[in-house]
DSSP file (Angstrom, degrees, kcal/mol; ACC not computed):
  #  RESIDUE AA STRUCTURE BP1 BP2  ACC     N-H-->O    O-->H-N    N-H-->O    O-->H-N    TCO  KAPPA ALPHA  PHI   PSI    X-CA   Y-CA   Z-CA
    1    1 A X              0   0    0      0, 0.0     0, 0.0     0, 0.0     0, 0.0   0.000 360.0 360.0 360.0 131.5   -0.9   24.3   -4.2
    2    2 A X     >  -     0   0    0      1,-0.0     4,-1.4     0, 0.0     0, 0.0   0.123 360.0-111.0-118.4 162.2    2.5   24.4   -4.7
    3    3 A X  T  4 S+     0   0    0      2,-0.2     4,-0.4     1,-0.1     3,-0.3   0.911 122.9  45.7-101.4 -48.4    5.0   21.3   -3.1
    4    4 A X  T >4 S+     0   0    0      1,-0.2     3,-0.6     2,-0.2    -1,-0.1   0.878 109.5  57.7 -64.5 -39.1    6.5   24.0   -0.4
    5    5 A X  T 34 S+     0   0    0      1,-0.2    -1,-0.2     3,-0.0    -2,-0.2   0.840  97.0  64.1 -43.6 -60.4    3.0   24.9    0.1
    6    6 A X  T 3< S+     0   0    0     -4,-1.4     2,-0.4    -3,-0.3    -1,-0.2   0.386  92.8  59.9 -41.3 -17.5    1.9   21.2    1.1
    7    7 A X    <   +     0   0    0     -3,-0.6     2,-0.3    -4,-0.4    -1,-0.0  -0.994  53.1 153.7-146.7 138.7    3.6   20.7    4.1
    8    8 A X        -     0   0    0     -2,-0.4    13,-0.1     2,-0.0    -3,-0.0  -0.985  40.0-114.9-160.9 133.3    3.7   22.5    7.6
    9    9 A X        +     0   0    0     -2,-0.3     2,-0.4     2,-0.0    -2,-0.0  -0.254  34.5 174.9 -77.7 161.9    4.4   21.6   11.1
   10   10 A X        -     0   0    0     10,-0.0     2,-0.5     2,-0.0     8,-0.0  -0.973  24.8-128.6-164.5 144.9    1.3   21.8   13.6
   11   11 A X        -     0   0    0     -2,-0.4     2,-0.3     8,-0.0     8,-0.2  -0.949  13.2-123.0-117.1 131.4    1.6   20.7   17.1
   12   12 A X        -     0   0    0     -2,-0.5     6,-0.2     1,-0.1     5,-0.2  -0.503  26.7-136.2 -60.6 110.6   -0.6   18.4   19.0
   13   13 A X    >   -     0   0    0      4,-1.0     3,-2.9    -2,-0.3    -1,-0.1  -0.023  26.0-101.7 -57.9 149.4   -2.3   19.5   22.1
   14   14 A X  T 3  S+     0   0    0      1,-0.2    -1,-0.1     2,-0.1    -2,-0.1   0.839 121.7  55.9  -2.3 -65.7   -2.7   17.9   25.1
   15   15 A X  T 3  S-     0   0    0      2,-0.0    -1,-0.2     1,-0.0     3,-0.1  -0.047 123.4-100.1-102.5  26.0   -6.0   17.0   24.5
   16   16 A X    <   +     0   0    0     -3,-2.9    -2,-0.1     1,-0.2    -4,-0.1   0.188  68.5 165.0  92.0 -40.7   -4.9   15.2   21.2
   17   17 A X        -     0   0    0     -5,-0.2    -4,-1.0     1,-0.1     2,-0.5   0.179  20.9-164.1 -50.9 126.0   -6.2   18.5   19.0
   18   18 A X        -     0   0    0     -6,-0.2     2,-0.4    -3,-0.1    -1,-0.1  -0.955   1.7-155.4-123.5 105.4   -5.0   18.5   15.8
   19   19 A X        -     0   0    0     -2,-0.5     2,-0.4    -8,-0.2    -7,-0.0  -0.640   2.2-159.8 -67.2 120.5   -5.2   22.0   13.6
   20   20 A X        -     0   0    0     -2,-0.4     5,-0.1     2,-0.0   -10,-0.0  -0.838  35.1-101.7 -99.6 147.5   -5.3   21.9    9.9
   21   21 A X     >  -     0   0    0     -2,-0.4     4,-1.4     1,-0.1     3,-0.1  -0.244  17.5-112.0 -70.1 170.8   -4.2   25.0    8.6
   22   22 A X  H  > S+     0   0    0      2,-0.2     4,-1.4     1,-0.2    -1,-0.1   0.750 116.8  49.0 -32.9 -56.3   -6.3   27.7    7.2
   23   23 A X  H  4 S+     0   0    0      1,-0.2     4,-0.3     2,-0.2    -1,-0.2   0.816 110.5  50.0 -63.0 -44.2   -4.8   27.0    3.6
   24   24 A X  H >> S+     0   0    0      2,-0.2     4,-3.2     1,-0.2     3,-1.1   0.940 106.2  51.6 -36.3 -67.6   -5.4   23.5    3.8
   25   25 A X  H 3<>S+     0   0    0     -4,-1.4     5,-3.0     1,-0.2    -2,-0.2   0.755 113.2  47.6 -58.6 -23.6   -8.9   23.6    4.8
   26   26 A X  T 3<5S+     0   0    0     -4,-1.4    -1,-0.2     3,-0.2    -2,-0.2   0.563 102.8  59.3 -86.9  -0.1   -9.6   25.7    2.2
   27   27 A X  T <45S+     0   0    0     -3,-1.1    -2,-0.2    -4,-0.3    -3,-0.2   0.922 111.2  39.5 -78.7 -71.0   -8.1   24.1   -0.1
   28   28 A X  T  <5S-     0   0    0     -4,-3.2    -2,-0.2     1,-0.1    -1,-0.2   0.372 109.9-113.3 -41.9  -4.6  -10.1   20.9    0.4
   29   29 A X  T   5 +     0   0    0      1,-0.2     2,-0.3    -5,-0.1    -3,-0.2   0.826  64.0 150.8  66.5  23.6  -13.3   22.8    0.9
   30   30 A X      < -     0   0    0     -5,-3.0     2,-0.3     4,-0.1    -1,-0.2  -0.556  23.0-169.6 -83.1 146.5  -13.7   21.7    5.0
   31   31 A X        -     0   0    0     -2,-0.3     3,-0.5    -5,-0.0     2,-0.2  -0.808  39.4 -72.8-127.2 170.4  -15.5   24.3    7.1
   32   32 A X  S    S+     0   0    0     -2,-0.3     0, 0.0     1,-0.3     0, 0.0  -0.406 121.7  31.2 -61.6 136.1  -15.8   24.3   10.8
   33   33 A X  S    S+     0   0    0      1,-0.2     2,-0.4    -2,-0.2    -1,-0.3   0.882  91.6 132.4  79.4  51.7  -18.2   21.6   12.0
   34   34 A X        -     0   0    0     -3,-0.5     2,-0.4     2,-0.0    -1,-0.2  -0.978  57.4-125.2-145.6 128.8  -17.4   19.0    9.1
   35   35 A X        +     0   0    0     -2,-0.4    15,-0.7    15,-0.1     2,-0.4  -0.264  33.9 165.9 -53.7 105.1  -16.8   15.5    9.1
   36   36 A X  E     -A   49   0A   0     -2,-0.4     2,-0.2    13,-0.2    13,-0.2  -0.980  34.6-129.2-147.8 157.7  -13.0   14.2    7.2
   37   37 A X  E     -A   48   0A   0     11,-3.3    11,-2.4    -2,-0.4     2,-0.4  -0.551  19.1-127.8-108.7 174.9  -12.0   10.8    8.0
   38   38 A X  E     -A   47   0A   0      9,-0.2     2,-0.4    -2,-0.2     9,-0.2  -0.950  16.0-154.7-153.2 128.3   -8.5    9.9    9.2
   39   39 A X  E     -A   46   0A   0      7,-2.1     7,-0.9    -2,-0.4     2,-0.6  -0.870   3.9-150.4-123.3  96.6   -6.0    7.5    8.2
   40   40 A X  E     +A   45   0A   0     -2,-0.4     5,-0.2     5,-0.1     7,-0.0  -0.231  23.2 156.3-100.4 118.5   -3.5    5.9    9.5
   41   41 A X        -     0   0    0      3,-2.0    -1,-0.1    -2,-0.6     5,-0.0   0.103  54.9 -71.9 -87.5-143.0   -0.5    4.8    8.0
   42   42 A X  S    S-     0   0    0      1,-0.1    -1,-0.0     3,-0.0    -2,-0.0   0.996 122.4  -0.3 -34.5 -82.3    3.1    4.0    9.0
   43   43 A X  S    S+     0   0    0      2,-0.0     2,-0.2    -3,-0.0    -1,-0.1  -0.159 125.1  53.5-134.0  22.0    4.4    7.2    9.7
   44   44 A X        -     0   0    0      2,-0.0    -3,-2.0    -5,-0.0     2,-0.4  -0.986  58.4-131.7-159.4 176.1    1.5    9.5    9.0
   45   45 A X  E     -A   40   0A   0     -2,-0.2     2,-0.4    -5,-0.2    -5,-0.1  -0.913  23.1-167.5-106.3 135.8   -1.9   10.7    9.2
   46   46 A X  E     -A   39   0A   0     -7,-0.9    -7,-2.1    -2,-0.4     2,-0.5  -0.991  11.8-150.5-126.9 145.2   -3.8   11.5    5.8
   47   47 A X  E     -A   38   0A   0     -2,-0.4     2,-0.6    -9,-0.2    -9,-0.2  -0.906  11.3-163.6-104.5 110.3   -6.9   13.3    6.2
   48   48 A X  E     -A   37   0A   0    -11,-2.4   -11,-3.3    -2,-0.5    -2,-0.0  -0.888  21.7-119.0-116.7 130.9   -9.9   12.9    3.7
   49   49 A X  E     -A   36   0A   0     -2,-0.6     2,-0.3   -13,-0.2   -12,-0.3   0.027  34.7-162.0 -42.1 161.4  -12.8   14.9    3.0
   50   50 A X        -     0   0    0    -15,-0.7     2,-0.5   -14,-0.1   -15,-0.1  -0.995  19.6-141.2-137.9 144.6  -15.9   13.1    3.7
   51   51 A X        -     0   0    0     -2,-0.3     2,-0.5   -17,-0.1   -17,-0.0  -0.873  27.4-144.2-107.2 146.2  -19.9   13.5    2.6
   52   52 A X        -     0   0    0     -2,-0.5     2,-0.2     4,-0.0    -2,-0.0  -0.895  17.6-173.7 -89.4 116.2  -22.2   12.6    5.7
   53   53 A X     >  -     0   0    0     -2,-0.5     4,-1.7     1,-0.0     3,-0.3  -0.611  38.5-105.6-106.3 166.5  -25.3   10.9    4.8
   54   54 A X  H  > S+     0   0    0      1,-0.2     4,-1.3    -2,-0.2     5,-0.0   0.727 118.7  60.6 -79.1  -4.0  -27.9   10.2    7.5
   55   55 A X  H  > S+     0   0    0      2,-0.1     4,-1.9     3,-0.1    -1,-0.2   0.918 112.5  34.2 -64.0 -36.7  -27.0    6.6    7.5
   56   56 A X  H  > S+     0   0    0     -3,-0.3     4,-2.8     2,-0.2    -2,-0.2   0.950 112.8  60.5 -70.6 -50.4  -23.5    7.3    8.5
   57   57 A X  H  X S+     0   0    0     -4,-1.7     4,-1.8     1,-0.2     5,-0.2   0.906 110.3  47.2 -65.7 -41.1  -24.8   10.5   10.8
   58   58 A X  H  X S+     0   0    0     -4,-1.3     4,-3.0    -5,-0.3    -1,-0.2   0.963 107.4  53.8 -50.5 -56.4  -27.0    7.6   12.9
   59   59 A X  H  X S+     0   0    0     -4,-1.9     4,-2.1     2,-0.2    -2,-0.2   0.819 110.3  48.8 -53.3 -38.6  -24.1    5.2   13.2
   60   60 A X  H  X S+     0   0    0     -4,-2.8     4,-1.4     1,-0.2     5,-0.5   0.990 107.8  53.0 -71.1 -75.1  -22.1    7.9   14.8
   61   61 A X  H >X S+     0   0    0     -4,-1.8     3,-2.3     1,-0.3     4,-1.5   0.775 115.3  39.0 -28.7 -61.4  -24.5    8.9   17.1
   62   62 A X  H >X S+     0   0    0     -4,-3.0     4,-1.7     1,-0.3     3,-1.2   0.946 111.0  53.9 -69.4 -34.4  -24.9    5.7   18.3
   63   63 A X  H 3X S+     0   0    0     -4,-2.1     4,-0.7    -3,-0.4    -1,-0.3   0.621 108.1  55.6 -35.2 -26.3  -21.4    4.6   18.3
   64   64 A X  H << S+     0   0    0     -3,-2.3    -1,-0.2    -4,-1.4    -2,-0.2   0.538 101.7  56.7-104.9  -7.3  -20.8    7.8   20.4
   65   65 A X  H << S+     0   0    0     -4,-1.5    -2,-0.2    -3,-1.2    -3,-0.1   0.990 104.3  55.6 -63.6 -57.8  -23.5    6.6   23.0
   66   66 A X  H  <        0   0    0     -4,-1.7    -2,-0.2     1,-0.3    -1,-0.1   0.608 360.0 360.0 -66.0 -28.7  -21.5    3.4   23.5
   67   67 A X     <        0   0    0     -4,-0.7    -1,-0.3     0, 0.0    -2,-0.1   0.472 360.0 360.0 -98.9 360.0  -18.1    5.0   24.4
Protein backbone atom coordinates (compact mmCIF):
# COMPACT_ATOMS: atom_id res chain seq x y z
CA UNK A 1 0.00 0.00 0.00
CA UNK A 2 1.26 2.95 -1.34
CA UNK A 3 1.71 6.38 1.08
CA UNK A 4 -1.40 8.15 -1.09
CA UNK A 5 -3.04 4.94 -0.62
CA UNK A 6 -2.85 5.09 3.39
CA UNK A 7 -4.84 7.82 4.21
CA UNK A 8 -8.58 8.75 3.64
CA UNK A 9 -11.13 10.85 5.24
CA UNK A 10 -14.26 8.91 6.81
CA UNK A 11 -16.87 10.64 8.73
CA UNK A 12 -18.20 9.81 12.08
CA UNK A 13 -21.81 9.18 12.60
CA UNK A 14 -23.96 10.18 14.98
CA UNK A 15 -23.89 7.14 16.67
CA UNK A 16 -20.02 7.35 17.01
CA UNK A 17 -19.63 4.73 13.78
CA UNK A 18 -16.50 4.63 12.44
CA UNK A 19 -15.95 2.97 8.70
CA UNK A 20 -12.72 1.60 7.73
CA UNK A 21 -12.47 1.40 4.27
CA UNK A 22 -12.82 -1.54 2.03
CA UNK A 23 -8.99 -1.32 1.18
CA UNK A 24 -7.93 -1.10 4.53
CA UNK A 25 -9.75 -3.88 5.91
CA UNK A 26 -8.51 -5.95 3.45
CA UNK A 27 -5.38 -5.00 3.74
CA UNK A 28 -5.16 -6.04 7.36
CA UNK A 29 -7.13 -9.10 6.86
CA UNK A 30 -10.43 -7.77 9.21
CA UNK A 31 -13.72 -9.23 8.10
CA UNK A 32 -17.16 -8.16 9.29
CA UNK A 33 -17.71 -9.36 12.88
CA UNK A 34 -13.97 -9.17 14.06
CA UNK A 35 -12.49 -7.76 17.03
CA UNK A 36 -9.31 -4.82 16.33
CA UNK A 37 -8.46 -2.87 19.31
CA UNK A 38 -8.29 0.98 19.31
CA UNK A 39 -5.76 3.37 20.36
CA UNK A 40 -5.73 6.48 21.37
CA UNK A 41 -3.15 8.83 20.94
CA UNK A 42 -2.83 12.66 20.84
CA UNK A 43 -4.35 13.48 17.66
CA UNK A 44 -5.31 10.03 16.39
CA UNK A 45 -6.82 6.78 16.45
CA UNK A 46 -4.67 3.66 15.42
CA UNK A 47 -6.51 0.55 14.85
CA UNK A 48 -4.89 -2.90 15.48
CA UNK A 49 -5.81 -6.22 14.43
CA UNK A 50 -6.51 -8.47 17.24
CA UNK A 51 -6.78 -12.58 17.88
CA UNK A 52 -9.75 -13.32 20.37
CA UNK A 53 -9.03 -16.10 22.61
CA UNK A 54 -11.87 -17.39 24.98
CA UNK A 55 -10.27 -15.83 27.83
CA UNK A 56 -10.54 -12.41 26.37
CA UNK A 57 -14.11 -13.41 24.61
CA UNK A 58 -15.38 -14.06 28.61
CA UNK A 59 -13.98 -10.83 29.91
CA UNK A 60 -15.93 -9.00 27.21
CA UNK A 61 -18.98 -10.60 27.83
CA UNK A 62 -18.95 -9.84 31.21
CA UNK A 63 -17.60 -6.43 31.06
CA UNK A 64 -20.48 -5.80 28.61
CA UNK A 65 -23.10 -7.05 31.32
CA UNK A 66 -21.75 -4.40 33.69
CA UNK A 67 -22.29 -1.25 31.37
Amino acid sequence: MSVQENEVLVKITSAGTISIPKQFRKFMDVQKGEYVKMILGKDRLIVRKVTITWELLLFLSDFNRLV
